[in-house]
N, CA, C and O of each residue as an XYZ file, in Angstrom:
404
protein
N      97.236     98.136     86.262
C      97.541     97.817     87.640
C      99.010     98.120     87.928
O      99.899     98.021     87.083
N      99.235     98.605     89.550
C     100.911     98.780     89.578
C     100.503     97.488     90.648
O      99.486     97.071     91.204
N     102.178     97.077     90.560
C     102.812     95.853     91.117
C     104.120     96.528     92.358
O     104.860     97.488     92.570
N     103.701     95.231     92.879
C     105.176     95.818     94.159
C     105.917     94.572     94.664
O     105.104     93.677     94.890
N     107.256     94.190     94.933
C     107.784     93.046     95.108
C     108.550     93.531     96.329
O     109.058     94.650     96.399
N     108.586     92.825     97.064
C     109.346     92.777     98.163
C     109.469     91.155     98.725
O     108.620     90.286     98.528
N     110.763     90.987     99.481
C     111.191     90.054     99.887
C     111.586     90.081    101.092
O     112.042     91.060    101.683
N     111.398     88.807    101.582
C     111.876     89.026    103.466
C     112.970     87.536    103.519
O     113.020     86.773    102.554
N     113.523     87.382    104.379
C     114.117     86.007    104.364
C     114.614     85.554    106.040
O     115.446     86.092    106.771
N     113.854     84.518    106.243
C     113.934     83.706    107.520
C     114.555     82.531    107.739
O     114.728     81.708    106.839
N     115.039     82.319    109.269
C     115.933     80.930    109.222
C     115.109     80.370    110.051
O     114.812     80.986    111.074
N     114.696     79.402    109.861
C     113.857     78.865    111.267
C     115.186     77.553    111.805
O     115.769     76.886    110.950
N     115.378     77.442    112.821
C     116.165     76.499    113.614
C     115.911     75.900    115.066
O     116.337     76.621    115.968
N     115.335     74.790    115.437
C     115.002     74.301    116.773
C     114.107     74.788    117.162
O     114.094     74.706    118.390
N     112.916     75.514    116.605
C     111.886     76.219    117.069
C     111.738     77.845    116.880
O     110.799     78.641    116.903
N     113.392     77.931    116.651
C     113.851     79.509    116.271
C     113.371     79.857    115.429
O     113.054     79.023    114.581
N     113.067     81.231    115.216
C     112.530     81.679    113.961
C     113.694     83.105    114.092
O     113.548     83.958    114.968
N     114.762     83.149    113.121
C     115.227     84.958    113.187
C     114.806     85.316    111.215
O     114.586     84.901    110.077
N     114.957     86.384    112.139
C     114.856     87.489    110.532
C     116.305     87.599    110.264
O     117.110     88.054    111.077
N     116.721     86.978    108.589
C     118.275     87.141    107.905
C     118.605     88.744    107.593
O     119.729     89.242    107.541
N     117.222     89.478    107.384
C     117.482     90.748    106.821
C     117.644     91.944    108.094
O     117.876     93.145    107.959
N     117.456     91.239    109.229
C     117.608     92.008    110.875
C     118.006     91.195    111.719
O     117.177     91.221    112.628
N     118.837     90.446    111.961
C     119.698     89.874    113.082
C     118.855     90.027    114.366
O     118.479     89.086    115.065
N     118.595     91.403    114.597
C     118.471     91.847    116.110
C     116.924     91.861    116.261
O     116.420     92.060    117.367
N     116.285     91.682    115.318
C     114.830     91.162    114.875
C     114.201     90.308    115.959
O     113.501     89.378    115.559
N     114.368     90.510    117.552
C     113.668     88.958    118.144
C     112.041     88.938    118.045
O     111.483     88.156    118.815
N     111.302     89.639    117.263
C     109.573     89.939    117.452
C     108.793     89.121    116.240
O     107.713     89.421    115.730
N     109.767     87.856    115.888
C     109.171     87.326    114.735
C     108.252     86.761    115.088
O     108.489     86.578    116.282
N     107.024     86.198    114.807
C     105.867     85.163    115.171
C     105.393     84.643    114.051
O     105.686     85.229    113.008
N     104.612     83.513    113.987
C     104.129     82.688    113.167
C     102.726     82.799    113.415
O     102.324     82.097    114.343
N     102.144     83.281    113.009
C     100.433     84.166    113.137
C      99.681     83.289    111.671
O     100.139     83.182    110.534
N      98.434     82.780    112.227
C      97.244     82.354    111.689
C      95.680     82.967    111.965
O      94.965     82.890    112.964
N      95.440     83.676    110.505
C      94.070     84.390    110.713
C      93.129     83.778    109.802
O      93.431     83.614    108.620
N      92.223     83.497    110.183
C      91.428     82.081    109.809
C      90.825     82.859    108.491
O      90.697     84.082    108.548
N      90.466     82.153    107.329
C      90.062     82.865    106.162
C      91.205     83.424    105.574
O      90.980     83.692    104.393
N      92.503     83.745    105.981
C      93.121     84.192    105.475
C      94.715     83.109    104.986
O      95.318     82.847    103.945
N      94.853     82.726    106.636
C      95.773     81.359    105.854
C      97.145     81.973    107.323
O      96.838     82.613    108.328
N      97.978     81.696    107.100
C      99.263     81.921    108.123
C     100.232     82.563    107.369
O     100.396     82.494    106.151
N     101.002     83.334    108.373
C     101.919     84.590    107.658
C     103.020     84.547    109.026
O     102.766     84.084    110.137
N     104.238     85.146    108.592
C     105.373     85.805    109.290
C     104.777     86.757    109.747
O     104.312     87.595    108.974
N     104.617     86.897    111.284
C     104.699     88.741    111.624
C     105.830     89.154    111.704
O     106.784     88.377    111.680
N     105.968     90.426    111.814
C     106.810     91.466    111.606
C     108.497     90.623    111.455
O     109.362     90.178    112.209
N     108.285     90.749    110.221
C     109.862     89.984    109.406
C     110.107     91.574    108.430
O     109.374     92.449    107.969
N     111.210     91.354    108.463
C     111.908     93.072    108.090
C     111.358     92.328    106.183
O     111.670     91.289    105.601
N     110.710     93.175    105.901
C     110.300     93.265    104.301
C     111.821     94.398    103.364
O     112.391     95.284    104.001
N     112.034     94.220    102.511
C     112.581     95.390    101.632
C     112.292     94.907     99.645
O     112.565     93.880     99.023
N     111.707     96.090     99.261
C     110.867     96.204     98.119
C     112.100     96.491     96.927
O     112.882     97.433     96.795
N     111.921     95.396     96.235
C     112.934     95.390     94.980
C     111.982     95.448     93.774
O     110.884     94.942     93.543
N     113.021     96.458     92.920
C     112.652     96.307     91.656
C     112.593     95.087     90.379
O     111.732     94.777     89.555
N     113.631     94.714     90.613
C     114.426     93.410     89.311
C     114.890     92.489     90.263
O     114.750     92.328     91.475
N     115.563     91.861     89.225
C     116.180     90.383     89.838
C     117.383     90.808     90.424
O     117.572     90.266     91.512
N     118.320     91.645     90.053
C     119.665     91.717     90.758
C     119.270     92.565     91.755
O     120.324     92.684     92.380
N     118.512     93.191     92.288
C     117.926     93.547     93.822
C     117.690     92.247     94.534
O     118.320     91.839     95.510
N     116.761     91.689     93.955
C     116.349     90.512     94.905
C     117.394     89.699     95.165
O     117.385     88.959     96.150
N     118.488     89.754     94.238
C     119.592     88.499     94.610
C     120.602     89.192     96.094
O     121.051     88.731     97.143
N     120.592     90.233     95.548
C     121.436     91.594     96.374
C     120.889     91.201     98.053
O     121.619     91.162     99.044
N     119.637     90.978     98.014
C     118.860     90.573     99.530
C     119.049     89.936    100.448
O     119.223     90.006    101.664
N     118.913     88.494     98.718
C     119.309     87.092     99.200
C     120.382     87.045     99.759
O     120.488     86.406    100.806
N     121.399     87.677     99.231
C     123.248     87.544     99.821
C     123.562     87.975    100.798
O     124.440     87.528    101.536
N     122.737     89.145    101.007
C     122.551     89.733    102.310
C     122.571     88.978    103.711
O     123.371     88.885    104.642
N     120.879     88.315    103.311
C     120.475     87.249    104.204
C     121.337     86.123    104.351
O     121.384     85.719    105.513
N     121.991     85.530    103.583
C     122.716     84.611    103.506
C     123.911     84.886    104.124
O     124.533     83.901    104.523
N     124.492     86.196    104.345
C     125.949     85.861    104.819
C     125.687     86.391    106.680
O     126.616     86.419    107.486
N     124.454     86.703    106.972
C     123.458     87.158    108.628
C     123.538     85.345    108.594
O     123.940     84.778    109.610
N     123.259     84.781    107.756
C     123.187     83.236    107.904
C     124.361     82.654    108.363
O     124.291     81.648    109.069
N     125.684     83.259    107.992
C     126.315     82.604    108.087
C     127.338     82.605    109.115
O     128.265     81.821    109.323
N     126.773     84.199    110.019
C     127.387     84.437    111.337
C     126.135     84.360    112.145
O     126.454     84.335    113.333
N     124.823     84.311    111.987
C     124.284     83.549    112.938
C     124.088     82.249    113.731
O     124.103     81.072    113.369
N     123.910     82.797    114.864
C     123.292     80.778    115.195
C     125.235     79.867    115.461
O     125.464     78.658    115.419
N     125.793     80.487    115.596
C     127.554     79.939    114.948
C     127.408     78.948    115.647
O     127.603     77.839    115.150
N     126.991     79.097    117.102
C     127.298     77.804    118.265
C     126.112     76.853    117.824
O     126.267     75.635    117.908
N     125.237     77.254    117.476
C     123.827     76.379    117.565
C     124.064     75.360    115.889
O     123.386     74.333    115.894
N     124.620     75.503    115.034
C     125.342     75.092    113.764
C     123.840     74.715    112.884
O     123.012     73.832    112.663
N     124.177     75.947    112.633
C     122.573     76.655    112.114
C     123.026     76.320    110.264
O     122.230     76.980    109.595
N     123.745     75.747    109.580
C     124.193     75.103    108.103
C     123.752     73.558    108.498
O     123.950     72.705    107.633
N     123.136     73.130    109.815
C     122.995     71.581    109.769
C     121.173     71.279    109.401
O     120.223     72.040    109.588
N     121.194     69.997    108.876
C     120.201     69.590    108.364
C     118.912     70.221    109.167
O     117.923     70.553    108.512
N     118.932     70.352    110.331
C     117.733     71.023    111.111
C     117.427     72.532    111.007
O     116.519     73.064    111.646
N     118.139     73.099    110.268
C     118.202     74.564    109.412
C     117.772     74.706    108.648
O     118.300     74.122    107.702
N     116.326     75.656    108.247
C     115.680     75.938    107.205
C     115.563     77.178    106.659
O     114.684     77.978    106.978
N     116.288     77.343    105.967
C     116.307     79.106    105.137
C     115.132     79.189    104.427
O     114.778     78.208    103.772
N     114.457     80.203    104.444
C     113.056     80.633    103.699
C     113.121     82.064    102.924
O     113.412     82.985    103.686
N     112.996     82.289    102.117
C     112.814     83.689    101.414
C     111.543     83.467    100.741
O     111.026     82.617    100.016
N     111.130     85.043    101.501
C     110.122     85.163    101.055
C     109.629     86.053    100.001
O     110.252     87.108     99.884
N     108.498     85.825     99.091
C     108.335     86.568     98.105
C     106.719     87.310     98.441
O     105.812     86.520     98.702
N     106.457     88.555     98.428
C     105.004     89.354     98.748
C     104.958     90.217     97.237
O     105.686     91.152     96.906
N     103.602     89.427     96.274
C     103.956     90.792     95.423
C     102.508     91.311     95.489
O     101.888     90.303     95.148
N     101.887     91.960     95.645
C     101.019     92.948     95.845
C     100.441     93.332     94.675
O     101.197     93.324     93.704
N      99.166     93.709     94.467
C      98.398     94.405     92.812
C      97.687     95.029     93.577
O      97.050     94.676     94.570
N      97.923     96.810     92.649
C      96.864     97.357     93.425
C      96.344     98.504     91.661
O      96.950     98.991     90.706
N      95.144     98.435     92.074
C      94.553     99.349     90.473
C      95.123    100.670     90.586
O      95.091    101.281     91.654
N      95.879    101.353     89.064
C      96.852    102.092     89.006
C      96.036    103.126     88.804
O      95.092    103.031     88.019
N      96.360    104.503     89.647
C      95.575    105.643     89.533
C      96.422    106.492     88.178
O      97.594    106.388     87.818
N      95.436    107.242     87.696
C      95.524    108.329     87.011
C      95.981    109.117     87.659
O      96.089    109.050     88.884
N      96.490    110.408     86.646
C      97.378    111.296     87.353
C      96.277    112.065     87.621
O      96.542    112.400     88.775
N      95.219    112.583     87.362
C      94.683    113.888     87.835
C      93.785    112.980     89.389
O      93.211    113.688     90.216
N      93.799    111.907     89.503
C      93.409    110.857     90.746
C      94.175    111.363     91.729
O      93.710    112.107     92.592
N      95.670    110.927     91.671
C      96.589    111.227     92.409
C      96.971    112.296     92.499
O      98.017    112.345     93.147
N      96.491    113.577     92.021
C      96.780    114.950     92.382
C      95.527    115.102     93.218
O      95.866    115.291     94.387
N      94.706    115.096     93.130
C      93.619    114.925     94.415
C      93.901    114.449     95.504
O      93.186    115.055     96.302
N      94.508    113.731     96.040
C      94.844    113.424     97.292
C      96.123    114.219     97.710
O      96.598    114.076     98.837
C-alpha cells in the first residue's frame, strides 16, 4: 500500500472558523455527510513527508495565528487551534499498472 499525509490547521474563534495555512481562506465550512461523519470543507491541505515537514506547517500556522484575529485576541481562552492530520491508503500499483495509464 502507498500512504499520503497531509495536514491542514484551523483556528476556530466566536463562531469563526479561518484557515492558519491561508489567511485569506474565507470559504471554510463545517459540513456533515451522514454515514460518513463531519469534515472541514475546503481548508488549504499541504502533503508532508516526515516529521520536520509537518512541524515546518505547524509554525507556519502558528505564526498566521499570531497576526490573526489581533483585535478579536484570538491567544484568549475562547481560541481553539486545530491541526489537522488526513492520512490516506491507497493499494500500490505495479509499474507495468502504471505505465498503462
Amino acid at each position: 500500500f502507498d500512504y499520503t499525509v497531509s495536514v491542514g490547521f484551523i483556528q476556530i474563534y466566536m463562531e469563526m472558523i479561518q484557515d492558519l495555512l491561508d489567511p485569506d481562506n474565507q470559504y471554510i465550512k463545517i459540513r456533515e455527510i451522514p454515514g460518513k461523519g463531519v469534515y472541514v470543507d475546503n481548508t488549504t491541505w499541504i502533503s508532508v513527508k516526515n516529521v520536520r515537514q509537518a512541524m515546518k506547517v505547524f509554525k507556519s500556522g502558528e505564526q498566521n495565528r499570531a497576526t490573526a484575529f489581533t483585535s478579536l485576541n484570538a491567544h484568549s481562552s475562547r481560541s481553539h487551534a486545530v491541526l489537522l492530520v488526513k492520512i490516506e491508503k491507497r493499494k500500490a500499483q505495479k509499474v507495468d499498472e502504471a505505465k498503462k495509464k
